[in-house]
TORDOKOL-905011 format. One record per residue (C-alpha): x, y, z; residue in one letter; residue number from 0. Coordinates in Angstrom, 2 decimals. Example, Ala and Ser with C-alpha at 12.3 -4.5 7.8 and 13.67 -1.06 7.14 Angstrom:
((12.30; -4.50; 7.80); "A"; 0)
((13.67; -1.06; 7.14); "S"; 1)
This chain:
((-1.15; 39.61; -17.61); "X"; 0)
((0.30; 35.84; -16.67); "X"; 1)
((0.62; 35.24; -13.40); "X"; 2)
((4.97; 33.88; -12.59); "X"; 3)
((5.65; 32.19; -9.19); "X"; 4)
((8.67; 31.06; -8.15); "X"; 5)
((7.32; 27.83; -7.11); "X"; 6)
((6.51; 24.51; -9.17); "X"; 7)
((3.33; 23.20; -7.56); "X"; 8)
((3.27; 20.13; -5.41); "X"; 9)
((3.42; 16.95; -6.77); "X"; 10)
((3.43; 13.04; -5.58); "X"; 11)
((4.42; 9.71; -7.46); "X"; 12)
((3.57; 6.20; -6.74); "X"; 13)
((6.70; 3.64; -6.94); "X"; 14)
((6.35; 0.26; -6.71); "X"; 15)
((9.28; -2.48; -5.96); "X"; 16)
((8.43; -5.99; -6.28); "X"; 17)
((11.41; -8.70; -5.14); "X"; 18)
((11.88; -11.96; -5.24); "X"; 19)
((14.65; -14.56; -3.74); "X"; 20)
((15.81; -17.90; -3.17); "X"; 21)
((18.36; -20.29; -2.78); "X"; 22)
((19.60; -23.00; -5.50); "X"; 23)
((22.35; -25.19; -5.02); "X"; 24)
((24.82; -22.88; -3.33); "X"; 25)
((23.61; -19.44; -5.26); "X"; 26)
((21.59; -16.74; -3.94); "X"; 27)
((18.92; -15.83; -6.64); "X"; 28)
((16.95; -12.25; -6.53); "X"; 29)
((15.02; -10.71; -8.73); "X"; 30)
((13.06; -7.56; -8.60); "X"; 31)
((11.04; -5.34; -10.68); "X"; 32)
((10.65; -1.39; -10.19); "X"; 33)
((7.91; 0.52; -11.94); "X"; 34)
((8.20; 4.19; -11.29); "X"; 35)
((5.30; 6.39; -11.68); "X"; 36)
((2.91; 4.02; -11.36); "X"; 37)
((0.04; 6.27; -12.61); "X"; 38)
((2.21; 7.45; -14.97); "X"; 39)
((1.01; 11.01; -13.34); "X"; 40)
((2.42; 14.21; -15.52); "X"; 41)
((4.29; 16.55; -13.32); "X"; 42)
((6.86; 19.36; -13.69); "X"; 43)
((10.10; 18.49; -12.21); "X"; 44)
((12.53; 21.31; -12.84); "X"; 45)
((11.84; 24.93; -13.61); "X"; 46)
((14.40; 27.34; -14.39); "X"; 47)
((15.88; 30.56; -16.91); "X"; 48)
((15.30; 27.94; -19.66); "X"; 49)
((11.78; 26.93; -18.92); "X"; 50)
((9.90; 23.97; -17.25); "X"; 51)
((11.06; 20.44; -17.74); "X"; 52)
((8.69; 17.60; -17.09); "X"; 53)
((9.37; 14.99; -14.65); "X"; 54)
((9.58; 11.33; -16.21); "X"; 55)
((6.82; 8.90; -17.30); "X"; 56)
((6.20; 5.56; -16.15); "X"; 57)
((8.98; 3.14; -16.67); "X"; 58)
((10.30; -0.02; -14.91); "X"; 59)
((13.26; -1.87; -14.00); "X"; 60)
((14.16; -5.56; -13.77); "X"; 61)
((17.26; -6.45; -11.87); "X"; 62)
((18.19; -9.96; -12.19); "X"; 63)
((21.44; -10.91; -9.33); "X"; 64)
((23.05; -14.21; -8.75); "X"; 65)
((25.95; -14.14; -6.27); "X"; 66)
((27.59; -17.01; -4.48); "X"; 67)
């Protein structure tokens, strides 16, 4: 017989931000990169009446800003 909890087990991801800015001629520059899930660890981040979903995979993010 299988064993049902009611509970997803614990989990923990690693984010990491990296930024960068500066000022040219007037403009303020920034940059940053986001990687999420750094160790691109497999965990389960919903469970409900339709099943378990898993949470994402790594993946990143580059914003690129220039304001005045």
């Amino acid at each position: 017989m299988v064993k049902r909890d009611a509970v997803l087990p614990a989990w923990t991801t690693v984010d990491l931000i990296i930024g960068w800015q500066k000022k040219v001629a007037g403009l303020k520059l920034n940059a940053s990169l986001h990687i999420f899930n750094l160790f691109d660890k497999g965990y389960w981040q919903v469970g409900n009446e339709y099943g378990l979903l898993p949470g994402a995979e790594r993946n990143a993010q580059l914003n690129l800003n220039i304001g005045l």
